[in-house]
N, C-alpha and C positions, 0 to 999 in steps of 0.2 A: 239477586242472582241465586236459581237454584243451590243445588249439593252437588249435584253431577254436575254442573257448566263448573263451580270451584274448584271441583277435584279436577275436574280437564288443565283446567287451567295452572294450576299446581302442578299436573301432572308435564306440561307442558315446557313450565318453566323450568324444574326441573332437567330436562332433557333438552331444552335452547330450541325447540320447534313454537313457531305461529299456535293459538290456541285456534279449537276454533270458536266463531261467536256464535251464539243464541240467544239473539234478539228478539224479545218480546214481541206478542203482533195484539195482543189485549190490552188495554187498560184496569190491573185490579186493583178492587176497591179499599182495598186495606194502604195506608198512607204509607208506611216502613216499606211492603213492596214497590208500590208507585214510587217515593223515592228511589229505591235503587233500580228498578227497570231507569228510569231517567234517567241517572247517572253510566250505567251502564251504556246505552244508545250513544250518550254525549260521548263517553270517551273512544266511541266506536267513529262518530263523524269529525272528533278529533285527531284523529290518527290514520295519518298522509298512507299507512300502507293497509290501511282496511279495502276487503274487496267491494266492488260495485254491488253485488248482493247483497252485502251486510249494511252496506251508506243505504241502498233504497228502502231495508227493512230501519233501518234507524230514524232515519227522515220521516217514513209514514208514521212509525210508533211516534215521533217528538211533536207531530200536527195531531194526533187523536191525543196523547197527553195534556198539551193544551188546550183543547175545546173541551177534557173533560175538565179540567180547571176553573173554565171560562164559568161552570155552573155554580161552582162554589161562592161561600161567600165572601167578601175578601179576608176577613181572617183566619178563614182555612186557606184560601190559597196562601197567604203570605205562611203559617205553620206550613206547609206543604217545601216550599221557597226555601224554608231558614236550614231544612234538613239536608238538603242538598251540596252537592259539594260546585264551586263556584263558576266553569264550565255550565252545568246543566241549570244551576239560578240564573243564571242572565239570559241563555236560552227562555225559559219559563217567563221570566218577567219582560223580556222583547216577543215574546210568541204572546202574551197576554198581555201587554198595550197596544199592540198589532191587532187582536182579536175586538177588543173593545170597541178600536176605531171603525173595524169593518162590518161590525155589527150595526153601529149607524148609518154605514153609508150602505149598507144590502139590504134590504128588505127580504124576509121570505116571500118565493116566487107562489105564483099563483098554477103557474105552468109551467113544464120544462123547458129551456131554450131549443133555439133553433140552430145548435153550435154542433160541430166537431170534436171530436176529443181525439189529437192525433200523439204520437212521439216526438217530444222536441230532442235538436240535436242533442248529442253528448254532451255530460255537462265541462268537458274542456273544453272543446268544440266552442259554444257557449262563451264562458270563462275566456277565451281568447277574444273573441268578439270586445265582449266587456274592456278588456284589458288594451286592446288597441284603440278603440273607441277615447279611451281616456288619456292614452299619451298624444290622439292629437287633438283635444278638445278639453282638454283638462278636468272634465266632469269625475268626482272619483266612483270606481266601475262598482263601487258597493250601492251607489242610487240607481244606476243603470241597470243593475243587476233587481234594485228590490222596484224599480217602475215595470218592468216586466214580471215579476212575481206575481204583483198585485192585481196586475191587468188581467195578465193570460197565462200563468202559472209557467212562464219560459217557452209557451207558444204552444200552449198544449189544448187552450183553448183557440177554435177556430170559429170566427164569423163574427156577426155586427154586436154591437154593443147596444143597450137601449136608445141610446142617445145617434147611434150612426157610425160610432170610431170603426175603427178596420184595424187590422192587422197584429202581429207578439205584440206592437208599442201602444197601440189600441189609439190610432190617429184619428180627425175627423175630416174630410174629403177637401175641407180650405185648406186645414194647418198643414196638410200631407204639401200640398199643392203649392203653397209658401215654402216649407221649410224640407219637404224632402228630396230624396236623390233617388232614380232608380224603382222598384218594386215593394211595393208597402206592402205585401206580406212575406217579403225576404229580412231574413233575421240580422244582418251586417246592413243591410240599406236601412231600417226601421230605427236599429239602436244607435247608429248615426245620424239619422235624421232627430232622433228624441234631443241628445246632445247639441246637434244646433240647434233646435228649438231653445233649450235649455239656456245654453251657451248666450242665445239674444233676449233672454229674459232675467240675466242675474246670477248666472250660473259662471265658476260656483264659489264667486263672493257669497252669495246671497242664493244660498239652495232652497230654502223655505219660502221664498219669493218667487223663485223657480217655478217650484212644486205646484203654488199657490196658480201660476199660467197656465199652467200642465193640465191641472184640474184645481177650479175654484174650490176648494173644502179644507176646512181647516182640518177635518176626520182624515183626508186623504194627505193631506202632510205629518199626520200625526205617523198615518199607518207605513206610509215610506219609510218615514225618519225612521222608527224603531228596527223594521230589518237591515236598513243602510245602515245605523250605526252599531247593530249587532254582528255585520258581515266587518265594517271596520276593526271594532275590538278583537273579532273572532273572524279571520277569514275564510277557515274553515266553515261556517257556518253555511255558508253557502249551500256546500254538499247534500246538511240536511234541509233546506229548502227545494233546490231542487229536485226529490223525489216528492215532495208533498204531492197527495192528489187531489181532484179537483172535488168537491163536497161542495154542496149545495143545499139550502134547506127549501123543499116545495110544500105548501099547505102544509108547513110545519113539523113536516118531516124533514131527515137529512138522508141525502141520498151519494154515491158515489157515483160519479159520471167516470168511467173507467175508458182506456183506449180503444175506439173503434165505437164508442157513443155517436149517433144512434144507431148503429146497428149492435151495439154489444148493449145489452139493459143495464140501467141503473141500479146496485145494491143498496138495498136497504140499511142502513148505521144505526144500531140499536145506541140507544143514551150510554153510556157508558153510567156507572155507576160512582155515586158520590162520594170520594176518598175519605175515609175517615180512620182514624187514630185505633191503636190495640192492633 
């Protein structure tokens, strides 16, 4: 944290008004800063009265903190891990067995998709969804929440899937056609339909058995599991998921597919630089 955001913030306290926050938008390379940018964002998506501004700059900073981690090698990330205060370590270490797994199961593309990049609802909006979904289907709305994550980043990705899926729950044209209700790219018909699918597969005795239906990959229940049980421990967590954006790596570049893709261009994501110590 800067000298001026401290002094705000004292000055703040001080005087019983809101600080205000300044949230990092880089990843720098010195480890002592990255720590505390980390921590800082985290107690930002911790805290139920942070504005919608500061959750989206926090969320976005906590997805580029981890993929610059992702380069490391594990003994720097775990030194990176141990300085943190324990909010933002369990973030880091479920945002990095989240990354690992999806690194296997993505390939970088050779071309850019053929997708939409729209606004999905609000993230209460959402959040409600989730949350009725599970009192009648008993699916807890932290996997509900991280199967749409993983799929379509909360419906932000539009269009087919390599394999054919459709819609936020990313269906494929039988399983819809068995198991769902209503309009496969409506967001309350989709995540109820995911839950009965679920629900007739194991769910949620047997969630990793679920999963396993959902999509055969043991990578794909890996990368579930860790934000459903980090949105369980932390249900706040949620919030900084949902601003995540959608990045993409093409012939080995990482690109930002931002809202109104294709017609708004793809930005370029420079590597973030290697955190190291001093």
């Amino acid at each position: 944290m800067s000298v001026v955001v401290g002094m705000l913030v004292a000055v703040a306290s001080a005087i019983g008004t809101a600080p205000p926050v300044a949230v990092p938008t880089t990843v720098p390379a010195d480890r002592a800063a990255l720590q505390a940018d980390v921590d800082l964002t985290q107690r930002v998506i911790d805290d139920p009265s942070s504005p919608a501004q500061a959750l989206a700059g926090a969320g976005r900073f906590e997805q580029l903190a981890i993929q610059a981690l992702t380069h490391e090698p594990h003994a720097a990330q775990r030194a990176t891990i141990a300085g943190l205060e324990p909010s933002g370590a369990a973030a880091m270490r479920a945002g990095l067995n989240g990354a690992s797994a999806l690194a296997r199961l993505n390939a970088s593309r050779r071309a850019l998709p053929s997708w939409r990049i729209v606004r999905p609802p609000p993230p209460q909006t959402l959040l409600g969804y989730f949350k009725s979904t599970q009192a009648r289907f008993h699916v807890p709305w932290q996997y509900l929440a991280a199967i749409e994550f993983v799929e379509t980043q909360f419906g932000r990705v539009q269009g087919l899937s390599s394999a054919g899926a459709e819609g936020p729950m990313q269906f494929m044209p039988a399983t819809w056609a068995r198991y769902g209700r209503g309009d496969v790219h409506d967001q309350r018909a989709a995540i109820e339909s995911a839950a009965r699918y679920l629900t007739a597969n194991g769910a949620p005795r047997d969630m990793p058995d679920a999963l396993f239906h959902y999509n055969p990959s043991t990578d794909y229940i890996r990368v579930v599991s860790a934000y459903a049980n980090h949105m369980r421990a932390d249900p706040r967590a949620y919030y900084g998921y949902y601003w995540w954006r959608v990045i993409l790596a093409v012939r080995g570049r990482r690109l930002i597919l931002p809202e109104g893709f294709p017609r708004a261009a793809p930005v370029a994501l420079t590597s973030p630089a290697a955190p190291r110590s001093g």
